[in-house]
C-alpha positions as semicolon CSV with decimal commas, in nm:
position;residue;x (nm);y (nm);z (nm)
1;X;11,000;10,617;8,733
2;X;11,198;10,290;8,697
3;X;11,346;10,279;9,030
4;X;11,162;10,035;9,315
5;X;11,033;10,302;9,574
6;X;10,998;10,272;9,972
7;X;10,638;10,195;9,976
8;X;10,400;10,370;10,231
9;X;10,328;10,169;10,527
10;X;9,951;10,105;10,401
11;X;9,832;9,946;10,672
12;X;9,846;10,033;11,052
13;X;9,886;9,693;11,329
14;X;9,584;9,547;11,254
15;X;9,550;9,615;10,880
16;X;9,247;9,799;10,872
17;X;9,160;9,941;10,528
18;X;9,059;10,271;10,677
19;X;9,281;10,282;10,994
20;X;9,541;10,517;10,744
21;X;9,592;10,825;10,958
22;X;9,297;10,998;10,821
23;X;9,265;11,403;10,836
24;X;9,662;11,534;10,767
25;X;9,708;11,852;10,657
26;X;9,864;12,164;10,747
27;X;9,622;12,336;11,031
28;X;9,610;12,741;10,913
29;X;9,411;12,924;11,099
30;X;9,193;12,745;11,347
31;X;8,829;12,872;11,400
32;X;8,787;13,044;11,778
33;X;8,637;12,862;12,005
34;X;8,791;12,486;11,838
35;X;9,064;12,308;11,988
36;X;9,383;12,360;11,736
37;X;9,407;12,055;11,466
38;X;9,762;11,942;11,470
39;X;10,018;12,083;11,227
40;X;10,047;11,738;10,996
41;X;10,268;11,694;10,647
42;X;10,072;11,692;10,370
43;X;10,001;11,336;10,183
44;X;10,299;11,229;9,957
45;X;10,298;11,151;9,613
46;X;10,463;10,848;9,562
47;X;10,673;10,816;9,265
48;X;10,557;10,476;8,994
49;X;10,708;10,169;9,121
50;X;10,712;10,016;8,821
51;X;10,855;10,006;8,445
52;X;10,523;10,126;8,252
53;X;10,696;10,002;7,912
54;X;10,756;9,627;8,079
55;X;10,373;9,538;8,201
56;X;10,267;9,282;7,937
57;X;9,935;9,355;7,783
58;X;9,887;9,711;7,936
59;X;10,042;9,977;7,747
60;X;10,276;10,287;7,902
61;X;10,018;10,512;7,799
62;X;9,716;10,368;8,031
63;X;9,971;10,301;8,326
64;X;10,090;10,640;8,311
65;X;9,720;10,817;8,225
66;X;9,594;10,570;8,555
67;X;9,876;10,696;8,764
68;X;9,893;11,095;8,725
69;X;9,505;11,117;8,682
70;X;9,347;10,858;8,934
71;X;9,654;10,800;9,184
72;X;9,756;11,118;9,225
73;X;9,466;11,315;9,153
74;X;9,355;11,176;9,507
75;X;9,629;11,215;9,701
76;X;9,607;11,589;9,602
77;X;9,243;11,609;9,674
78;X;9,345;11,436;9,973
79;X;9,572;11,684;10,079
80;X;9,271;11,980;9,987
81;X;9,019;11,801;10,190
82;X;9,251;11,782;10,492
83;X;9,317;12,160;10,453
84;X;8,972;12,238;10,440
85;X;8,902;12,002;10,780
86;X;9,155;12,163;10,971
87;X;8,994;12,548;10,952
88;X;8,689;12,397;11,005
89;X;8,448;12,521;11,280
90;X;8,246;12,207;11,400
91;X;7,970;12,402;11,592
92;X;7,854;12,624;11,316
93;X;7,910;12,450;10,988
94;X;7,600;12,218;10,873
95;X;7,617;11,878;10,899
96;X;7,536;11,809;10,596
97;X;7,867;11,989;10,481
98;X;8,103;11,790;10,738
99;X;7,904;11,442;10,632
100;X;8,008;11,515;10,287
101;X;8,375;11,608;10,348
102;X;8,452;11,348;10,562
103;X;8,305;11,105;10,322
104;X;8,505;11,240;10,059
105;X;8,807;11,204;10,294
106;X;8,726;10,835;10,325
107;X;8,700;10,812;9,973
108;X;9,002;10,988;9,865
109;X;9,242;10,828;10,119
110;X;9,137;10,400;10,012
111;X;9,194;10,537;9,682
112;X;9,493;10,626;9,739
113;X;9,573;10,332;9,923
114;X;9,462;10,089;9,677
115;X;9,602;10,244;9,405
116;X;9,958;10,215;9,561
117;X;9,911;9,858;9,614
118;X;9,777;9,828;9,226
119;X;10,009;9,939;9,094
120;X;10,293;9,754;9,323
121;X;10,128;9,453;9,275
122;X;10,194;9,449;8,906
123;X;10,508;9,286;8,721
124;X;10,598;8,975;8,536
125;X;10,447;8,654;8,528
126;X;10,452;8,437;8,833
127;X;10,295;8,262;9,074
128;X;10,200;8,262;9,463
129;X;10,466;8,154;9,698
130;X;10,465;7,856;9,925
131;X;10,245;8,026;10,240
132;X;10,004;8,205;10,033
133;X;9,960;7,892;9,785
134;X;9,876;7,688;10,112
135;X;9,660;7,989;10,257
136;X;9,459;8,011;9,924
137;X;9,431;7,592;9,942
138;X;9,297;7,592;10,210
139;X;9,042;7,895;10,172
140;X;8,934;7,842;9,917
141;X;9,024;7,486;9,796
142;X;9,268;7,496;9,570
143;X;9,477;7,836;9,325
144;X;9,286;7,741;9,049
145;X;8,972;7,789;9,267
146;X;9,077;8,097;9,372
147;X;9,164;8,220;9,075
148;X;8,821;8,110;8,918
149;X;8,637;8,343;9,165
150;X;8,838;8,644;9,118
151;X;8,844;8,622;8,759
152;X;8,423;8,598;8,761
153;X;8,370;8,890;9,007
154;X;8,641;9,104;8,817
155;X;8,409;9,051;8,463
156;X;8,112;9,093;8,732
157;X;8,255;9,431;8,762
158;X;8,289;9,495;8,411
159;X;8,114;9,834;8,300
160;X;8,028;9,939;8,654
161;X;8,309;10,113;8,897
162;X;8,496;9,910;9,219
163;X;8,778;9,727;9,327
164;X;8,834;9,314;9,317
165;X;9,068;9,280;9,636
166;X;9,210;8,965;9,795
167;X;9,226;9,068;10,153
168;X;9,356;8,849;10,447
169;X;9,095;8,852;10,753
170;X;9,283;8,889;11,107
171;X;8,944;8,829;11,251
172;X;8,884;8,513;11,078
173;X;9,267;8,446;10,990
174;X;9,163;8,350;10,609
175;X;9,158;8,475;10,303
176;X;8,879;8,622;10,129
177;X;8,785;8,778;9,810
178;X;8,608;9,118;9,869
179;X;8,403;9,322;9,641
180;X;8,443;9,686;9,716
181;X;8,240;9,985;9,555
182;X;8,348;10,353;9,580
183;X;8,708;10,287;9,714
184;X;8,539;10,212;10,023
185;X;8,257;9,915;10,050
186;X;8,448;9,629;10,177
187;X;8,591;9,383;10,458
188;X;8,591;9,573;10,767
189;X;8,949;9,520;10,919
190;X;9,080;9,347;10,669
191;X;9,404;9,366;10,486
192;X;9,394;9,358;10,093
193;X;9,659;9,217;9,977
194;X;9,633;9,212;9,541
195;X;9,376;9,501;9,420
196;X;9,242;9,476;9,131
197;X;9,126;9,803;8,986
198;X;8,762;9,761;8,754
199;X;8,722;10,111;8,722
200;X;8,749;10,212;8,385
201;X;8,989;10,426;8,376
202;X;9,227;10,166;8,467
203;X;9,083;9,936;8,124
204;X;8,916;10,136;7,890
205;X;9,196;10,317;7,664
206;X;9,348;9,956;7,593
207;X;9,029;9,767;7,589
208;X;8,762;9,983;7,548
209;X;8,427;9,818;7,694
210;X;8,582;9,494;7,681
211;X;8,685;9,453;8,067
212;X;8,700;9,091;8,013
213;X;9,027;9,109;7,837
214;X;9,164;9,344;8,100
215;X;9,095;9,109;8,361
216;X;9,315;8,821;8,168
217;X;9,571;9,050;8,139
218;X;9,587;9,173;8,514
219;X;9,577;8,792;8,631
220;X;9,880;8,708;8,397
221;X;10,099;9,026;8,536
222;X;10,030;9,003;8,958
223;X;10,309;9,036;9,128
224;X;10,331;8,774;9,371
225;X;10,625;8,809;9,562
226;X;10,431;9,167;9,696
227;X;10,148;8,981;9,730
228;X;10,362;8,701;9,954
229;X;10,510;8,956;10,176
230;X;10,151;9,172;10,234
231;X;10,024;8,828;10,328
232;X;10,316;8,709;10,570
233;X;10,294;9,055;10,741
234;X;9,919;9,021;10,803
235;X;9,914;8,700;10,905
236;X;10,215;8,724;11,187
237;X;10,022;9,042;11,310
């Protein structure tokens, strides 16, 4: 669990949140009359990338309780969803049923995908790097500012269920701080680049209702230098 992996390419040219090859699965048998669904390998599991004994003010028991139970409980309903897609037949099945699968889908895979970047954005102390602290100057008028805004929309969160993500805007070429319900409500085409996770599954065992202290603790343990090369990939795109 201790070894850096070779993280997922999260984000397609672009860096859409979404735009993460959504429906793979292994196609069984395809309903007559439907086009076959391409044969595609399941979703991976991807190991921790991180010491859970070495995060400072989270314990190894909520890292690894977040990780088996949230992280890879959806890439494996991932991978079920995508089964049940591919022996689909679109012209008789209700709507109603393929609205609610494909929403699941969407659901499933963000979670996925901002879990992995949770949990590689964690590590020791540190601060941003030299592009990122100018980026975050000038969006948002100084780090300090920055910080101030996450910090209040992470205790914002507190109780409820949703992501605080710093996400780099190709559109806009700035930085933003998004709000994002569900694993899904959140900057259309942009690229997040240091999740914070204020479900509470990812608090509550340490801190109980207390989300405020969780939120001090995440903002002392960001790993920057993931956070430096997210953001120089984005912005060269």
């Amino acid at each position: 669990m201790t070894n850096p992996i070779e993280r997922r390419e999260l984000f397609l040219a672009g860096g859409s949140l979404a735009a993460v090859g959504l429906g793979a699965g292994s196609a069984a048998e395809t309903p007559a009359g439907n086009p076959p669904t391409p044969k595609l390998p399941p979703y991976a599991i991807k190991p921790l990338p991180l010491d859970p004994q070495k995060i400072s003010g989270m314990s190894e028991r909520i890292l690894i309780s977040h990780y088996e139970n949230n992280y890879v409980g959806a890439v494996k309903r991932l991978n079920s969803i995508a089964d049940q897609l591919a022996t689909m037949d679109y012209e008789k099945t209700p709507g109603f049923v393929i609205n609610g699968l494909k929403r699941e889908e969407l659901i499933a895979t963000n979670s996925m995908i901002l879990h992995e970047l949770f949990f590689a954005g964690l590590g020791d102390q540190s601060k941003p790097g030299p592009a990122l602290e100018a980026a975050m100057i000038r969006d948002f008028g100084s780090v300090e500012r920055w910080r101030a805004q996450f910090t209040a929309m992470g205790r914002a969160e507190g109780g409820g269920a949703g992501w605080v993500l710093l996400t780099y805007s190709p559109r806009d070429k700035r930085l933003v701080n998004a709000w994002a319900a569900d694993h899904t409500t959140t900057l259309a085409g942009g690229t997040p680049i240091v999740a914070m996770d204020m479900y509470e599954h990812a608090y509550q065992m340490d801190f109980g209702a207390k989300a405020g202290n969780y939120v001090d603790v995440f903002m002392k343990v960001i790993r920057w230098d993931n956070a430096d090369r997210l953001y120089d990939e984005a912005s060269r795109a």
